[in-house]
C-alpha positions as CSV (number, residue, x, y, z in Angstrom):
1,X,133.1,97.1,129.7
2,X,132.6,100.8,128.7
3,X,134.2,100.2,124.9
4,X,132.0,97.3,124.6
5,X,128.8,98.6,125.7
6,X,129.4,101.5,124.1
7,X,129.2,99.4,120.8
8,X,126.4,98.0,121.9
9,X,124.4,100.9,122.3
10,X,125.5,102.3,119.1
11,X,124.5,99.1,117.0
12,X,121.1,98.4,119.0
13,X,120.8,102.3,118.6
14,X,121.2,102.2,114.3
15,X,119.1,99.0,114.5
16,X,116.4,101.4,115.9
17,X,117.0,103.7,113.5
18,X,116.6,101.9,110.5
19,X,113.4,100.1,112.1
20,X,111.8,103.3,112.3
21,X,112.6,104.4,108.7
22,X,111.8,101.3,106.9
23,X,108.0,101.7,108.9
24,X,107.8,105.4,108.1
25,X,108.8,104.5,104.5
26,X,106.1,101.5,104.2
27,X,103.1,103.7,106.2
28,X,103.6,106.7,103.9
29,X,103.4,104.0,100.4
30,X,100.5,104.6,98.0
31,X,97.3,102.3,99.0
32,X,96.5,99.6,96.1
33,X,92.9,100.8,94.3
34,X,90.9,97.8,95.3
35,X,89.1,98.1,98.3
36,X,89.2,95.3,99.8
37,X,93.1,95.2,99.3
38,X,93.4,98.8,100.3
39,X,91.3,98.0,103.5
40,X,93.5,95.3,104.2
41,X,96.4,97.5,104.4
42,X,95.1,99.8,106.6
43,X,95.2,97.0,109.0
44,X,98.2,96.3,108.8
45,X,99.0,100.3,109.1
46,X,97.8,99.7,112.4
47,X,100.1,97.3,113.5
48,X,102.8,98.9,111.9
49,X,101.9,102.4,113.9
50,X,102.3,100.4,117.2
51,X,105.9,98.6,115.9
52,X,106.9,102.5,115.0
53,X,106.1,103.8,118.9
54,X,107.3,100.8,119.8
55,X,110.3,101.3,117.9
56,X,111.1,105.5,118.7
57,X,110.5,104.6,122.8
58,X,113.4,101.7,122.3
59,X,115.3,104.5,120.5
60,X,114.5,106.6,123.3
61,X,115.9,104.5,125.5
62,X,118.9,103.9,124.2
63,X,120.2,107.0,123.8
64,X,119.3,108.0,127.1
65,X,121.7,105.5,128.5
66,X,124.2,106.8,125.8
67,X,123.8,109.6,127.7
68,X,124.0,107.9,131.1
69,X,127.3,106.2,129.8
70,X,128.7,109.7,128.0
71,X,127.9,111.4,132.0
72,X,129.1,108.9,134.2
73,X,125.9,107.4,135.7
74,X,125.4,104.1,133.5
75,X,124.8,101.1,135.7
76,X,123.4,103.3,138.7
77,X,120.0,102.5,139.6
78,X,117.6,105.2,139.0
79,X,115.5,103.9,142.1
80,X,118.1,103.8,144.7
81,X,121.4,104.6,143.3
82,X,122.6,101.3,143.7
83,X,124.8,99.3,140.9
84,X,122.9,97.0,138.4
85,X,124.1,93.7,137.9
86,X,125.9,93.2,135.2
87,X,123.7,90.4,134.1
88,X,120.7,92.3,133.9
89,X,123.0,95.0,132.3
90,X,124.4,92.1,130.0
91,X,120.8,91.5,128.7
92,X,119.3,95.0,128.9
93,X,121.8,97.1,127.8
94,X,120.0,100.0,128.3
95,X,118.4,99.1,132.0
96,X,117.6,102.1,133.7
97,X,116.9,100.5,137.5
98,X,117.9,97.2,138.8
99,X,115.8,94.2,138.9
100,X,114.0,95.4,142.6
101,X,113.3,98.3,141.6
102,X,112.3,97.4,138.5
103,X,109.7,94.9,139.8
104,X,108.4,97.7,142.5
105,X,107.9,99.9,139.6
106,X,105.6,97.7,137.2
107,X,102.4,98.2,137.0
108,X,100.1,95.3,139.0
């Protein structure tokens, strides 16, 4: 499991990578003269602000449990030190708790 989650990690970490570069490359283009147009885009600067934090936390993420894997701790619940399932570990690659803690932790 450790080879394979290993390239896991590293893929959904590049894919994270290159997310963030191709939004820091289209928020930093040149704004059209028109106004209305150039209005327009700042909208959509907006959105693509929240995709890039969106995109740097999932990069945090994943290299924390990089770093998890490279130290020994991957799959041990932050919360009580238990095992996560494999399942959840399966879909959530980088899954810092298991699914109780998890739920205990949201917000609600």
């Amino acid at each position: 499991m450790t080879e394979q989650t290993l390239a896991r990690l590293q893929e959904q970490q590049q894919q994270y990578r290159q997310r963030i570069e191709a939004l820091q490359r289209d928020l930093t283009r040149e704004y059209p003269a028109d106004s209305g147009e150039q209005a327009q885009e700042r909208e959509n600067d907006e959105v693509m602000e929240a995709l890039l934090l969106e995109a740097r936390e999932g990069l945090r993420q994943t290299e924390s449990a990089l770093q998890r894997l490279q130290d020994g701790s991957y799959g041990l619940c932050s919360g009580c030190g238990e095992k996560i399932a494999a399942a959840r570990l399966e879909a959530m690659p980088d899954a810092l708790m298991c699914i109780d803690c998890a739920s205990r932790a949201e917000p609600g």
